[in-house]
C-alpha positions in Angstrom: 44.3 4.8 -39.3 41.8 7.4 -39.2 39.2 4.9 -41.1 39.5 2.9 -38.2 39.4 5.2 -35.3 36.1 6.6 -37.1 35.1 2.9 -36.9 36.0 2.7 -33.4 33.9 6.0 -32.8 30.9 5.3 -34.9 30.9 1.6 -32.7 31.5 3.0 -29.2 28.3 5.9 -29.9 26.2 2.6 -31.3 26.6 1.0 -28.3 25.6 4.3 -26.4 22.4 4.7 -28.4 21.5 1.2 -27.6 22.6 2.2 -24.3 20.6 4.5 -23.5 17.6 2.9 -25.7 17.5 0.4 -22.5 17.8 2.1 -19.4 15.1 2.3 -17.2 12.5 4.8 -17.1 14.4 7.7 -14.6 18.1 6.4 -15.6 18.6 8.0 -19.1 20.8 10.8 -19.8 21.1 14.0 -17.8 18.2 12.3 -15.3 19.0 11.1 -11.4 19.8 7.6 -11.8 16.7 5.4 -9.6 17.7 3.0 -7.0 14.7 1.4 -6.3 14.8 -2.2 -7.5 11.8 -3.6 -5.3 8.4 -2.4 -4.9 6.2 -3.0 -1.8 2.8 -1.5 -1.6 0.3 -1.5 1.7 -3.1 -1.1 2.5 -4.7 -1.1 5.4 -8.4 -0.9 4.5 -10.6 1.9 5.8 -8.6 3.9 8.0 -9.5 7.5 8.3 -7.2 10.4 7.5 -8.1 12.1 10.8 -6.8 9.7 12.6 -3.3 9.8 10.8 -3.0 13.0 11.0 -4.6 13.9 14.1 -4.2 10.6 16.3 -7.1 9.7 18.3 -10.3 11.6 18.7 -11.6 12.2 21.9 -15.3 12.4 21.5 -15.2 8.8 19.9 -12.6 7.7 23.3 -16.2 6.9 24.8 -18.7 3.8 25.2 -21.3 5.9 23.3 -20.6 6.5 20.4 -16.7 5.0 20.3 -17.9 1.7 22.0 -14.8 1.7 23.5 -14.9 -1.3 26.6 -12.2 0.1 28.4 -12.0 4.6 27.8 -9.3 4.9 30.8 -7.1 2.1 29.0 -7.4 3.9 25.5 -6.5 7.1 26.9 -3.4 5.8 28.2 -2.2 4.0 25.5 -3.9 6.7 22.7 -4.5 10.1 24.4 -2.2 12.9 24.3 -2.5 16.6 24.8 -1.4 17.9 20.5 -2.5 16.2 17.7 1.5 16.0 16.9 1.7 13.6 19.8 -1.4 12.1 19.4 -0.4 10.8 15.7 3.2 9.6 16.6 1.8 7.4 19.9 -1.0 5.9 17.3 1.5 5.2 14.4 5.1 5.8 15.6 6.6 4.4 12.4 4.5 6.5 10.0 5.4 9.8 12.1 9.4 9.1 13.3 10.2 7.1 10.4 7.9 8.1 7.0 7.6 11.5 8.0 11.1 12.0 8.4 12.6 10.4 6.0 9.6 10.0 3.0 6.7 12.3 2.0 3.0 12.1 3.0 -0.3 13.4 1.3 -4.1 13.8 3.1 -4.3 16.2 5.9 -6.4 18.0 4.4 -5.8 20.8 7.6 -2.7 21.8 6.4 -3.9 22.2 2.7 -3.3 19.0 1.7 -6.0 16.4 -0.3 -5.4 12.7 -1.0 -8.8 11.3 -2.8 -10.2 8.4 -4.3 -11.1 9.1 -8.1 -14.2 6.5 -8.4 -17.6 7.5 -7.1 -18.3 4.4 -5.0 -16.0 5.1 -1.6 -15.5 1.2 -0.8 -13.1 -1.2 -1.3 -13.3 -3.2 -4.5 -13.9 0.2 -6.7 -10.9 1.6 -4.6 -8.6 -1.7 -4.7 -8.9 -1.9 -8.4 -8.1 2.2 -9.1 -5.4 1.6 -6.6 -4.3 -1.3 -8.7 -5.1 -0.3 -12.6 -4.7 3.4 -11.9 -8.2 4.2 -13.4 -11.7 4.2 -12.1 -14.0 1.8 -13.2 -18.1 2.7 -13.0 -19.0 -1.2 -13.9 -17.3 -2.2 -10.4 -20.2 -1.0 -8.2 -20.2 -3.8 -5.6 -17.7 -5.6 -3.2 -19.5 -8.6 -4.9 -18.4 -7.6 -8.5 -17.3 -10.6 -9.7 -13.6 -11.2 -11.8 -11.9 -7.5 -12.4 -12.1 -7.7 -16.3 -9.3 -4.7 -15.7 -5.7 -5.8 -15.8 -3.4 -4.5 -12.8 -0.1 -3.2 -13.0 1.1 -6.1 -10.5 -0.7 -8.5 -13.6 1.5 -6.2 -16.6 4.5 -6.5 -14.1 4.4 -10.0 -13.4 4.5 -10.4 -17.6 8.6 -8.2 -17.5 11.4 -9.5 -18.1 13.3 -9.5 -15.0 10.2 -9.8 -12.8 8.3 -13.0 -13.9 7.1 -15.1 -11.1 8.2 -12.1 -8.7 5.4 -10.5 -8.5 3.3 -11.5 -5.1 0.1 -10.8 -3.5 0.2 -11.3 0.8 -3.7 -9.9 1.8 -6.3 -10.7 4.0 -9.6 -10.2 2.0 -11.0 -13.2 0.2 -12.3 -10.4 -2.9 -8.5 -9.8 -3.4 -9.0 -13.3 -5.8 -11.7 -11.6 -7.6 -9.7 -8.3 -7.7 -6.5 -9.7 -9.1 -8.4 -12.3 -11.4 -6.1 -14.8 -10.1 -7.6 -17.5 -12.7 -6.4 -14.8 -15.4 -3.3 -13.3 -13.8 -1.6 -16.0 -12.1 -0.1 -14.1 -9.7 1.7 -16.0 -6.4 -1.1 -15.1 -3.8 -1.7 -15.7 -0.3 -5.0 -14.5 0.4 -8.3 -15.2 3.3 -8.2 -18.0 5.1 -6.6 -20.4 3.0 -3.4 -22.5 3.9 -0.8 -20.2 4.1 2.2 -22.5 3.8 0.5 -25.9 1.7 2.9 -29.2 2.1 5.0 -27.1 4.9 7.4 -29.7 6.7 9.5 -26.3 8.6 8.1 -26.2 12.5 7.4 -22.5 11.7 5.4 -23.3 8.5 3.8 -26.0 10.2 2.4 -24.0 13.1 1.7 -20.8 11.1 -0.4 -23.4 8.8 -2.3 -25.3 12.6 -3.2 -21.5 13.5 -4.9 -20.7 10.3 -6.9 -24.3 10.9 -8.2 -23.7 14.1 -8.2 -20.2 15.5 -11.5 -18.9 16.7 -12.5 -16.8 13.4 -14.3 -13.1 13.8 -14.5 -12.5 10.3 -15.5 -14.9 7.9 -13.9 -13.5 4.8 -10.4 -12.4 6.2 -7.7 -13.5 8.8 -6.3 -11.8 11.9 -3.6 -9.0 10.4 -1.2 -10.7 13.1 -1.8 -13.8 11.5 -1.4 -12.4 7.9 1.6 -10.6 9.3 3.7 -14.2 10.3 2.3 -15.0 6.5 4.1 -12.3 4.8 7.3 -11.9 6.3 7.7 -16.0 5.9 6.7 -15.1 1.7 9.0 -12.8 1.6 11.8 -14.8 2.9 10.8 -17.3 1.1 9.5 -15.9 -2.1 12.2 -12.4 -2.5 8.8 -10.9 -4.9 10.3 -7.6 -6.8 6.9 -6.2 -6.8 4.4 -6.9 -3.5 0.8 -6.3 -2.8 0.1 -6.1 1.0 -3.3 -6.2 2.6 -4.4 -5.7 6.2 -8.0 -5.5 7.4 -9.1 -4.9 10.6 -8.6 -1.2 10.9 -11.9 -0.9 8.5 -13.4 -4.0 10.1 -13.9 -2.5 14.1 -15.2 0.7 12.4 -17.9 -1.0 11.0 -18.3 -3.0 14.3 -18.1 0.7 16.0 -15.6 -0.3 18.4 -13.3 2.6 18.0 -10.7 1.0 20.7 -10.2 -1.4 18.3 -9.6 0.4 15.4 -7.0 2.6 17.0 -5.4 -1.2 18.4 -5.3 -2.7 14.6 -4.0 0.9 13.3 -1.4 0.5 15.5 -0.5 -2.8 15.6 -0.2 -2.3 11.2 2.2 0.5 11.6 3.9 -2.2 13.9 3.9 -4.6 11.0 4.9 -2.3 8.2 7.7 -1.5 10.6 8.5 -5.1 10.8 8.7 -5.8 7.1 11.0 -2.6 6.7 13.2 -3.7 9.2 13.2 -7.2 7.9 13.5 -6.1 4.2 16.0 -3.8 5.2 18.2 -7.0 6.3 18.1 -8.6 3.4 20.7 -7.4 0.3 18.1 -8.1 -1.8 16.3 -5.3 -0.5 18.5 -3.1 1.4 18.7 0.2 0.4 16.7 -0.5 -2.7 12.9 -0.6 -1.5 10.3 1.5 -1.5 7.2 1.4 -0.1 4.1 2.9 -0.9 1.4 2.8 2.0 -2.6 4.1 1.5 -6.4 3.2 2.2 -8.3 2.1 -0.4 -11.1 4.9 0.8 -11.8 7.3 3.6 -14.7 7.6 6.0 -17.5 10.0 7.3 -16.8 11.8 10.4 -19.0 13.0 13.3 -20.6 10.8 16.1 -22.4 8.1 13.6 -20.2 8.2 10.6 -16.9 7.5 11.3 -17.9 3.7 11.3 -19.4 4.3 7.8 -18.5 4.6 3.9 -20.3 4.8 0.9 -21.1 7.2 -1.9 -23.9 9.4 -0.1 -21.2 9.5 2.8 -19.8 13.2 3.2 -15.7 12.7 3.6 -15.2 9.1 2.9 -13.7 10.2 -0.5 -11.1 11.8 1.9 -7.8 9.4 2.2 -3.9 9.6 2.8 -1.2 8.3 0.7 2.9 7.4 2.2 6.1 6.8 0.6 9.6 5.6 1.7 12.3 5.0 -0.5 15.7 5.4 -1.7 14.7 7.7 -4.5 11.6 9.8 -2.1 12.9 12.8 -1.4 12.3 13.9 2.8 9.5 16.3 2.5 7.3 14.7 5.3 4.0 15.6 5.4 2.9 17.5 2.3 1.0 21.5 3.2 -0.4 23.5 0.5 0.0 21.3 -2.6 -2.3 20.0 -5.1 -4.5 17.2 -5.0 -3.3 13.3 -5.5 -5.6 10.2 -5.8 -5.5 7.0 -5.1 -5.5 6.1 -9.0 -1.6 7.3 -9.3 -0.6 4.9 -7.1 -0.3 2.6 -10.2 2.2 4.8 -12.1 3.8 5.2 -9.4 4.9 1.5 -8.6 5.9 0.8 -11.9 7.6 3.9 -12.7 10.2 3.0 -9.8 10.5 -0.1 -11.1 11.3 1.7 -14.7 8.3 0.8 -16.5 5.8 3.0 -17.9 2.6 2.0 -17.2 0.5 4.5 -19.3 2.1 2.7 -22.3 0.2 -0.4 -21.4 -3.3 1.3 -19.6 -3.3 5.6 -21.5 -6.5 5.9 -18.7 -4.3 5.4 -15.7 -3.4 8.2 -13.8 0.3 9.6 -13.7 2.9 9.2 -10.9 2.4 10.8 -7.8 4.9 13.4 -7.6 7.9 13.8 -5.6 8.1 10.1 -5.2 10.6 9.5 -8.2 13.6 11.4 -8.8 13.7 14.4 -11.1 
């Protein structure tokens, strides 16, 4: 009798060691368990930290130097007396939502510094350290050709449990070079190619006519409205565990110096992050299991000429923000007197909620971000 209860023992702690051996990264014993089961993470390219904390500027409110066509109409629609209101009337879903209910890194006013990690300040350096979790000096053009790093959305996609769920929904045409879709063979809608090929739904059908024949601004990237209609059809479609999301325009009008614009797109984003939340939030595949991680892949100069700019000799544009809302974010808001996060721990991050530990695969990347994941 005894023999066998010791049997029964040894057997029942054997299956607790393997147990325990399995569970996800943030789920073993004596840890919070982690609810997150999906992954979305959003960039909308080049938007300034000052405006995210601060909300609009007025010197830049102007025809010279804001090119803004219509000042009377911004003001309305961006002005307000406090920088508290200012923000939430630019991006009401980063400031009553995200704020309230996730954590937020970058204003640097309140002692707070989100930074990119590479030397560069613009987009493909930043997109692959948001992506690989590491810097790379040989990626020192927006023209660099196929990212010989592998991302953490390429490792993921190779999981069990996450094959073929893995997704790319982005505007840029570089994002194919970025990913190395030839090598990853990731799902990816990207530029301005046909977003839903052999569609036969009326939706599809007309989502695939407008990508045909609207008027085009920028060669190399689509409307973030139209890219919006893109992604939430993907994700109904598609249910990805792990998402990359990729919006444009907010660092396009800077360049173009029409800082009506910008302040349009930034909103209209927030818009369609609130969107996708809400929509995600519908689904049981997603409800009450997401998290989302929102950023700029790089700051911007500030001042009467710089704000449209961003390079390496460009004071400030290594300056950025960093978001996250999620079951397993704790609601600190936005973050005051705490050190410094990059952009390169975004990586980490992603898979870390996702229970994987991505230093295992890539020992440069950068750790988690903290306060994201449970303790």
């Amino acid at each position: 009798m005894k023999a066998r209860a010791l049997g029964f023992v040894s057997l029942l702690l054997l299956l607790v060691a393997v147990g325990l051996a399995q569970a996800p990264l943030g789920a073993g014993a004596g840890g919070p368990a982690r609810r997150t089961e999906n992954v979305v993470v959003i960039v909308t390219d080049g938007l300034r930290w000052q405006e995210v904390f601060g909300g609009a500027e007025a010197v830049l409110i102007s025809s010279k130097p804001g090119g803004v066509e219509d000042e009377a109409a911004t003001k309305r629609a961006f002005w307000r007396e406090t920088a508290e209101a200012r923000r939430e009337a630019l991006l009401p879903f980063l400031w009553t939502v995200v704020a309230k209910q996730g954590v937020l890194w970058g204003n640097r006013m309140a002692g707070s510094s989100a930074q990119v990690a590479n030397g560069y300040r613009f987009s493909y350096p930043g997109y692959n350290e948001i992506l690989t979790g590491a810097p790379d000096p040989r990626i020192d053009s927006n023209e660099f050709g196929p990212n010989p790093n592998v991302s953490v959305f390429e490792w993921m996609n190779g999981q069990a449990g996450f094959e073929g769920r893995v997704g790319v929904v982005a505007g840029w045409t570089a994002f194919d070079r970025i990913f190395n879709r030839p090598r990853s063979h990731l799902d990816m809608r990207i530029g301005w190619e046909t977003p839903e090929p052999g569609a036969t739904a009326p939706r599809a059908q007309l989502l695939n006519t407008m990508y045909a024949t609207i008027t085009r601004e920028f060669s190399d990237m689509p409307w973030d409205a139209l890219l919006q209609q893109t992604l939430l059809e993907y994700v109904r479609a598609k249910k990805p565990r792990l998402l990359f999301v990729g919006f444009g325009e907010t660092d396009e009008w800077a360049h173009n110096g029409r800082y009506d614009l910008v302040l349009a797109s930034a909103h209209a984003v927030d818009g369609f992050i609130r969107e996708l939340w809400d929509t995600m939030q519908a689904m049981p595949e997603y409800r009450g299991k997401t998290t989302f991680l929102i950023t700029t892949d790089h700051g911007r100069g500030s001042g009467e000429e710089n704000w449209k700019h961003h390079d390496w000799n460009v004071a400030g544009a290594e300056d950025m923000w960093i978001a996250a809302l999620g079951p397993d974010t704790p609601a600190l808001g936005a973050r005051e007197n705490v050190p410094r996060v990059t952009q390169s721990q975004i990586a980490a991050t992603a898979a870390a909620l996702l229970g994987k530990d991505w230093a295992a695969a890539n020992p440069k990347a950068a750790p988690p971000l903290p306060d994201v994941l449970p303790r």
